[in-house]
C-alpha positions in Angstrom: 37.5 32.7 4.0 34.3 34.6 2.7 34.2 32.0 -0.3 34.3 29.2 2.6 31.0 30.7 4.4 29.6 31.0 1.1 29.8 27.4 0.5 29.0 26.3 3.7 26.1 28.2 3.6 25.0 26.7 0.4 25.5 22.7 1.9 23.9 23.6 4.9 21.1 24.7 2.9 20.4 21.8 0.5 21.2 19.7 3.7 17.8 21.1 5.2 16.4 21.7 2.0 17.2 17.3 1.3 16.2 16.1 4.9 13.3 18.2 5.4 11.4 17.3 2.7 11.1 13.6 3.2 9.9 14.5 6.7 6.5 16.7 5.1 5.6 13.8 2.7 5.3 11.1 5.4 2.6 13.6 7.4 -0.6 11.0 8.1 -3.8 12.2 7.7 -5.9 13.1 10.8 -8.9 10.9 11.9 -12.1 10.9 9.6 -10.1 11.8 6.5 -8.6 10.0 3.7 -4.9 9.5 3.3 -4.3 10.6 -0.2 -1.5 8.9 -1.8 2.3 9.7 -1.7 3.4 9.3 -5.0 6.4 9.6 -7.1 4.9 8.2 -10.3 6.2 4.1 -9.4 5.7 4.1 -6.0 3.0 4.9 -3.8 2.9 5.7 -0.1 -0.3 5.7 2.8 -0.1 6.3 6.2 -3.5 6.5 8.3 -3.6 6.5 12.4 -5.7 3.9 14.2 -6.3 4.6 17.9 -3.2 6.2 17.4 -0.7 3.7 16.0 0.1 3.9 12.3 -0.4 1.4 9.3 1.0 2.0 6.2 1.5 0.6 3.0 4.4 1.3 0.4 3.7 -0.1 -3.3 4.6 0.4 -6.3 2.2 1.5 -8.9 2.2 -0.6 -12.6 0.2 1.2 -15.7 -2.1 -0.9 -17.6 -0.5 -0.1 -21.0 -3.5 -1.7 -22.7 -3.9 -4.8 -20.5 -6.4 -5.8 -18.4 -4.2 -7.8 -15.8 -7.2 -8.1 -13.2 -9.4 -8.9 -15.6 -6.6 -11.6 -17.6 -6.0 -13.3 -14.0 -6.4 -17.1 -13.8 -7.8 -19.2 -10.9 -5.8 -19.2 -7.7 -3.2 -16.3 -9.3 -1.1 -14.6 -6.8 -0.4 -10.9 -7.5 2.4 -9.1 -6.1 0.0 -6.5 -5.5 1.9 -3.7 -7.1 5.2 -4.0 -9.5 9.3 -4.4 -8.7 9.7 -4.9 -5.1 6.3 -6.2 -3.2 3.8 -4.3 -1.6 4.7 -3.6 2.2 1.9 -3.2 4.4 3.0 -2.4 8.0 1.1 -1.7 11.5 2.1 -0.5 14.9 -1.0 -2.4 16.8 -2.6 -5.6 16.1 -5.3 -5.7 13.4 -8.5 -6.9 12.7 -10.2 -8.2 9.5 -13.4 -9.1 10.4 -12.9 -12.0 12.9 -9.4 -12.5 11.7 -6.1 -11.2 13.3 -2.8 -9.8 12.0 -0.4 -9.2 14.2 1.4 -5.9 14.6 4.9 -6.0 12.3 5.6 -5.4 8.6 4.7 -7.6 6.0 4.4 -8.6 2.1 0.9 -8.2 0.6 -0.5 -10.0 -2.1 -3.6 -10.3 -4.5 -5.0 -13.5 -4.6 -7.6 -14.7 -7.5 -9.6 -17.3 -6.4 -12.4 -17.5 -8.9 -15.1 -15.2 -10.7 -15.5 -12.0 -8.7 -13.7 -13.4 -5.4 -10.6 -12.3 -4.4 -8.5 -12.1 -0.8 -5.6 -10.1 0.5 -2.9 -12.4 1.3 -0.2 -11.3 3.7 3.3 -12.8 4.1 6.3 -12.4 6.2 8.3 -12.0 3.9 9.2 -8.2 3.0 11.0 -6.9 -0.3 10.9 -9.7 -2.4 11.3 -8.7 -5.8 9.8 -10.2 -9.3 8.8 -13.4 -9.8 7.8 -16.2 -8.4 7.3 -14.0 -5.2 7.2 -15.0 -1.8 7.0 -18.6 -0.4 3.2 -19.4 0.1 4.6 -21.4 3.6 5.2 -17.7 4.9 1.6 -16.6 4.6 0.3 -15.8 8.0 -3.2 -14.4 7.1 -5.8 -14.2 4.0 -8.7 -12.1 4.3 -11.5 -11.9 1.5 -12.3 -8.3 -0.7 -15.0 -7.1 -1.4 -15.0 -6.7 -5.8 -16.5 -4.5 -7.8 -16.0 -3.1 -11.4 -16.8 0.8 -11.8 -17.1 3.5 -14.5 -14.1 4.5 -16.3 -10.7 3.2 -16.5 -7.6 4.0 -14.2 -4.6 3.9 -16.0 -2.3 3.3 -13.0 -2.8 1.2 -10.3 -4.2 3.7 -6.5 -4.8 2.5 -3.4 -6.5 4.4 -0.9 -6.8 4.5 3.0 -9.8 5.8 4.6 -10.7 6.3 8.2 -14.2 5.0 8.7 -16.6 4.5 12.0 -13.1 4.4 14.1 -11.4 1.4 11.5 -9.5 1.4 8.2 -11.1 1.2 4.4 -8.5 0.5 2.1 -9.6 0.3 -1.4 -7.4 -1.0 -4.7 -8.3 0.6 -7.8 -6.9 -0.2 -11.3 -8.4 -0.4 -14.6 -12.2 -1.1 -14.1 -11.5 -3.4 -11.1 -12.1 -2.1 -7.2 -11.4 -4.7 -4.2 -12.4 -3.2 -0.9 -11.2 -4.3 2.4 -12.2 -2.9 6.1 -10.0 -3.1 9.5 -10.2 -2.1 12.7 -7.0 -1.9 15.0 -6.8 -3.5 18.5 
């Protein structure tokens, strides 16, 4: 019987131990701070709070192993935004871009090339599509240009970052030399 408790007390104890921690790491950041990201090495997680409904974005995060893949991409190249299973970029309220609006749900984002130093953020309804060719172009629902920039160093692994700024969103893409800026505000 006492070897009974014992084990009982040991499962309930990496039960807690195995649910509660899942719970800490999906804490969003208060207003006016960045959300830092979630990581586990491949995958990266953000959270940040708009007039308090969430947007997130889970994606996975590629190395660059020697490449330049930004800086390699051709004309009109489509990005899964990440590597394995596409970016997901999900909001609670509807958002802004500038004068264009994305409705609230969950959806696939993508890194479009257009030419040069333009880029835009594509986003599609289709969620968890894995490798290539990616999601159907027909199930685009919104493209927004980025802002591009090339800075000092070299990041080895692709970041993204969320940022609360002046009561909207700031999420900014960072990999290799390459930064592509985009700014939201929710509804």
């Amino acid at each position: 019987m006492r070897r009974s408790l014992q084990w009982f007390g040991v499962a309930a104890l990496a039960f807690a131990v195995v649910t509660a921690g899942p719970s800490f790491a999906q804490k969003s950041m208060p207003a006016g701070q960045a959300a830092k990201p979630m990581q586990d090495g491949n995958r990266g997680m953000l959270e940040i709070k708009l007039k308090g409904k969430g947007v997130s974005l889970n994606y996975g995060r590629p190395d660059m192993k020697g490449r330049d893949m930004l800086g390699m991409a051709p004309d009109g190249f489509v990005w899964r935004f990440g590597m394995n299973e596409s970016t997901t970029f999900k909001t609670d309220s509807d958002l802004m871009f500038g004068d264009k609006k994305l409705a609230k749900g969950s959806y696939s984002a993508w890194i479009k090339h257009i030419k040069g130093e333009q880029w835009t953020l594509v986003f599609n309804k289709e969620v968890g599509v894995w490798g290539m060719p990616g999601a159907k172009r027909e199930n685009d629902v919104l493209e927004v240009p980025l802002t591009y920039s090339k800075k000092g160093g070299n990041l080895e692994k692709l970041t993204v970052e969320f940022m609360e700024m002046g009561g909207g969103g700031h999420m900014v893409v960072n990999w290799g030399m390459h930064r592509l800026e985009v700014m939201f505000k929710g509804m």
